[in-house]
N, C-alpha and C positions, 0 to 999 in steps of 0.2 A: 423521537423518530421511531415510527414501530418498522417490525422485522421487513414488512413488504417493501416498503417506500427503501432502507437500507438496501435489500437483493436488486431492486430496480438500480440507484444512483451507483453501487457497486458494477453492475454490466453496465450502463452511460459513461460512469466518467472513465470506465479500463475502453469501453471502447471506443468515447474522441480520442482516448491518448493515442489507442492502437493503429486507428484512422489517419491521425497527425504522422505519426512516424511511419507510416504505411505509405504515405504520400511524398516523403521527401525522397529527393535524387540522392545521386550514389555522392555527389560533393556535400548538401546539407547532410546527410546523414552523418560522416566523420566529420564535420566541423567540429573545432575547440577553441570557444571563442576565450582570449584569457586564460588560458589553462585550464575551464570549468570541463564539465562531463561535455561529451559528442551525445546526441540525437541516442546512440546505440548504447552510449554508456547510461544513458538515464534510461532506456527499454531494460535494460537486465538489472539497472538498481531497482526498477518496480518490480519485476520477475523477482528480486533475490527478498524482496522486502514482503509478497505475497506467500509465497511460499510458507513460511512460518507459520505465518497467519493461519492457512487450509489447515499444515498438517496438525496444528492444533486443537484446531477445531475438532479435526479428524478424529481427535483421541477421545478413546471411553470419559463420561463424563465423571466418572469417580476418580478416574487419576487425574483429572482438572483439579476436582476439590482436594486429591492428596498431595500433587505437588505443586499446588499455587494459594491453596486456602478460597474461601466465598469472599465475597465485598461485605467490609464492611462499614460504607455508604452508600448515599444514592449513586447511580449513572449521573459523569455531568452532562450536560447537552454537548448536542454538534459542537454551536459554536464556542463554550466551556473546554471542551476539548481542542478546536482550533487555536482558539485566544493560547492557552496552554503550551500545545506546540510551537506558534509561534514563538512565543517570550522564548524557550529554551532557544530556538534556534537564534536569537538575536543573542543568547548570554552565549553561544559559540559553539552551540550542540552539533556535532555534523552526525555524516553515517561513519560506521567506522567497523572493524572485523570483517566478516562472512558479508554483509551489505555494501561492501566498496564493489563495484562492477570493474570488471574486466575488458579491456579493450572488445568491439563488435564488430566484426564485417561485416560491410553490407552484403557479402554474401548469406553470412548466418540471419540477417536482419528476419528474412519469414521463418527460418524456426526459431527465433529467441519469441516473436509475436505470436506463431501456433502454442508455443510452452505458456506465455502468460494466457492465452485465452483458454486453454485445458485448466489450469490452474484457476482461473474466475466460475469458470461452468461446477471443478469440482467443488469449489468454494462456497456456490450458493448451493450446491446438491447438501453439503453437509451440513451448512446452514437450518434448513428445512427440518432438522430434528428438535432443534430447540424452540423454549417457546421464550415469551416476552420476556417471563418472571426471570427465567434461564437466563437470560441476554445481561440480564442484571446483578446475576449471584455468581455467576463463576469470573476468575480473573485471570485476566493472561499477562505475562511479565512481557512489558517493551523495554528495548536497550535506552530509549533517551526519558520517557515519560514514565519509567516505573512500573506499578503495579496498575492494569487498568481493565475492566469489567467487560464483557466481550464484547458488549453493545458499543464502548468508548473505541476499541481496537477496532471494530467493523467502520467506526468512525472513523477514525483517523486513517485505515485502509482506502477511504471512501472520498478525503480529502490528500492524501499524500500523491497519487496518482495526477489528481488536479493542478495541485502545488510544484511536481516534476512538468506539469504539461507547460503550466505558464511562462516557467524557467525554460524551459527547450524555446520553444517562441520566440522569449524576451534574447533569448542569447544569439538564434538563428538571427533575427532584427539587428541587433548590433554586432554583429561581424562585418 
């Protein structure tokens, strides 16, 4: 997937999530269906899960290469990295530390959605300095998948927001 098509699917899929959770009432919002995350607690696990991502990015790229090292294999694909993720999450990978979200009021609901959408705009701004070859050489350490290439992490950035969306839905449906 080159850098364009990524900055595109990056603003689509933060913004149906943003859209979806922007639309529910003050009762969907705190829903916990099960015990699983509320509507608000999946908006600030993508806020908590983006975030890293940016300031990353954000960093000189020689302190990339000095405290993560270059890849050294290819990028795997999208769905490489999908497939990936998932298996970990079925052997019982969850979030866990700094990523566990914090209860959400729907009071805070539109600044916890202004903070993730400041954080996607600064996202693709810093983006924008890297090129393909880039995308491919530097590696950013993830808590569940390891060591993965920036290109894999803008991936999996790209599908994690998709994967929290589904789950809000599928949970909203069955309560």
């Amino acid at each position: 997937m080159k850098k364009q098509v990524i900055l595109n699917l990056l603003t689509e899929n933060h913004s149906a999530f943003i859209d979806f959770i922007d639309d529910l009432t003050f009762d969907e919002f705190l829903v916990s269906n099960r015990g699983k995350w509320t509507p608000g607690q999946q908006l600030d696990h993508i806020l908590l899960s983006v975030r890293p991502v940016r300031m990353v990015i954000s960093l000189p790229k020689i302190l990339l290469k000095f405290l993560w090292g270059k890849a050294n294999r290819k990028s795997r694909t999208y769905d490489e990295l999908v497939k990936k993720y998932q298996y970990k999450l079925e052997m019982g990978g969850r979030a866990s530390g700094r990523f566990i979200p914090k209860k959400v009021t729907f009071e805070k609901k539109h600044y916890v959605i202004k903070k993730l959408k400041k954080e996607i705009v600064t996202l693709r701004t810093k983006l924008e300095r890297f090129s393909e070859d880039e995308l491919d050489y530097y590696v950013i350490p993830h808590p569940l998948l390891g060591k993965l290439t920036a290109r894999e992490m803008l991936y999996f950035t790209i599908y994690h927001v998709e994967h929290h969306n589904k789950l809000t839905e599928r949970d909203l449906k069955n309560n």
